[in-house]
C-alpha positions as CSV (number, residue, x, y, z in Angstrom):
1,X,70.7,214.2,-19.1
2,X,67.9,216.9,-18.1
3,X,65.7,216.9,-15.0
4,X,63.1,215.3,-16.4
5,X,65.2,212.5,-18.2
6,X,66.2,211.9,-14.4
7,X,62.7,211.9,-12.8
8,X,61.7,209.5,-15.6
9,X,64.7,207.2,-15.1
10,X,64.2,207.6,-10.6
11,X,60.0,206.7,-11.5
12,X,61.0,203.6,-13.4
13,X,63.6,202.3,-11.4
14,X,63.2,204.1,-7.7
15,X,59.3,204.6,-6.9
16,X,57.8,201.6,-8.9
17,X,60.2,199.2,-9.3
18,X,59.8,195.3,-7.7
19,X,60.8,196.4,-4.5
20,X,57.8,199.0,-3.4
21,X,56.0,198.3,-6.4
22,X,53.5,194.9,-6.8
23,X,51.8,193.4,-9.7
24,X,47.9,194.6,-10.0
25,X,45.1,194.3,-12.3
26,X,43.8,197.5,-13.4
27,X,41.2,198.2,-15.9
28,X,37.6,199.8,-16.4
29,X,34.7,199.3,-18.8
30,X,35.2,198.5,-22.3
31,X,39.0,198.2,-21.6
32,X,40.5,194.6,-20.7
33,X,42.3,194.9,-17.1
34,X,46.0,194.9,-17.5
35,X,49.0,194.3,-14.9
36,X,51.3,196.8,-13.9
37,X,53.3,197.7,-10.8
38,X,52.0,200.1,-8.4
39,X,52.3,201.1,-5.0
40,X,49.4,200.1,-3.0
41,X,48.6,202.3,0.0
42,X,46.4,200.7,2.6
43,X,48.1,203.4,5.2
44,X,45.3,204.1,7.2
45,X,42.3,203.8,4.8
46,X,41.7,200.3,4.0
47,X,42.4,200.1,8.3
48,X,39.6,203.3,9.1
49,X,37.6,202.1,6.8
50,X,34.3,203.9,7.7
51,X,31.1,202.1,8.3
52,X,28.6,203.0,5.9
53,X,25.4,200.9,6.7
54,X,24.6,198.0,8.7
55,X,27.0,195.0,8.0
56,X,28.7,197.1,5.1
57,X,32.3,199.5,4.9
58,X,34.1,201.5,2.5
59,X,37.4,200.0,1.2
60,X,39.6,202.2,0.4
61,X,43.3,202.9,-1.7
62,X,45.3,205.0,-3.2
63,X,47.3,203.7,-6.0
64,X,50.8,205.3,-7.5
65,X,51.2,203.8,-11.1
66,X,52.9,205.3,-14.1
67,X,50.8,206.8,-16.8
68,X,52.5,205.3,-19.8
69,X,51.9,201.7,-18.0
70,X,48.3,202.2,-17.6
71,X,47.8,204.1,-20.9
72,X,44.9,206.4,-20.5
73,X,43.6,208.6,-16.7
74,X,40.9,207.5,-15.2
75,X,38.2,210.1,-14.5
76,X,36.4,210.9,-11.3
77,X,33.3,208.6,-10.5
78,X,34.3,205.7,-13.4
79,X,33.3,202.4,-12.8
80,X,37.2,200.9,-12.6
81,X,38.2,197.1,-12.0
82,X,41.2,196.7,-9.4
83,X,42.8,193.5,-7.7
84,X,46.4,192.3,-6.5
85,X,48.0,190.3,-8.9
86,X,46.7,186.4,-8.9
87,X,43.1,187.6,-7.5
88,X,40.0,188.3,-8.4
89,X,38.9,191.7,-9.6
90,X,36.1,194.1,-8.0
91,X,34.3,197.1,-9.1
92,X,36.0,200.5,-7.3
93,X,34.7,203.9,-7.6
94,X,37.4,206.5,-9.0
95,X,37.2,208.9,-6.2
96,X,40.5,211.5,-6.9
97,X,42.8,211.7,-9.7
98,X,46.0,213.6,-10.1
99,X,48.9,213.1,-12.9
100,X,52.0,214.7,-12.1
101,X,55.9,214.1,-13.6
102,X,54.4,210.5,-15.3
103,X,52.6,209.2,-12.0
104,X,48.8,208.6,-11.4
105,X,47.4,208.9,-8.4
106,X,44.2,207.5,-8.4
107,X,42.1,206.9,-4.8
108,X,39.6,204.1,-5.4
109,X,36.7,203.1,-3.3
110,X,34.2,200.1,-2.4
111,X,31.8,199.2,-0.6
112,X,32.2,196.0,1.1
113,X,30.2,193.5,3.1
């Protein structure tokens, strides 16, 4: 087994397996939101959230998922759909993207009220 046979295996059943991974809804326009694991970090960001008018804030994550779960990258300033599993979705801004070893990181943002 290779090194990247091994990072494959560690992504599946290390990083974003049931244990620091949840169940989310993911999707974006024209595509039907789908559930996959992900880490979900509110580390500081969903708690700083920044005021950005009267009686409104920006929410915001940064979600690790696997590539071949979600299918496709999202791109920088798409529309995207995003919710823990069992909720409602709402509309998030794609603000970053990367893709490294089979992992998207995607930091998402909304304005709340």
């Amino acid at each position: 087994m290779g090194f990247k046979d091994q990072v494959a295996r560690d992504i599946q059943n290390v990083f974003l397996d049931s244990e620091f991974g949840e169940p989310v809804l993911f999707g974006s326009i024209g595509m039907d939101s789908i559930e996959l694991l992900a880490v979900v970090d509110r580390d500081m960001n969903e708690l700083t959230a920044y005021e950005t008018a009267e009686g409104t804030y920006a929410s915001k994550l940064t979600l690790y998922m696997r590539q071949a779960d979600l299918g496709y990258v999202p791109v920088e300033n798409q529309l995207v759909y995003f919710a823990l599993a069992g909720e409602d979705t709402y509309p998030y801004i794609v603000r970053r993207v990367a893709a490294e070893m089979g992992i998207l990181t995607v930091e998402i943002e909304a304005n709340r009220s």
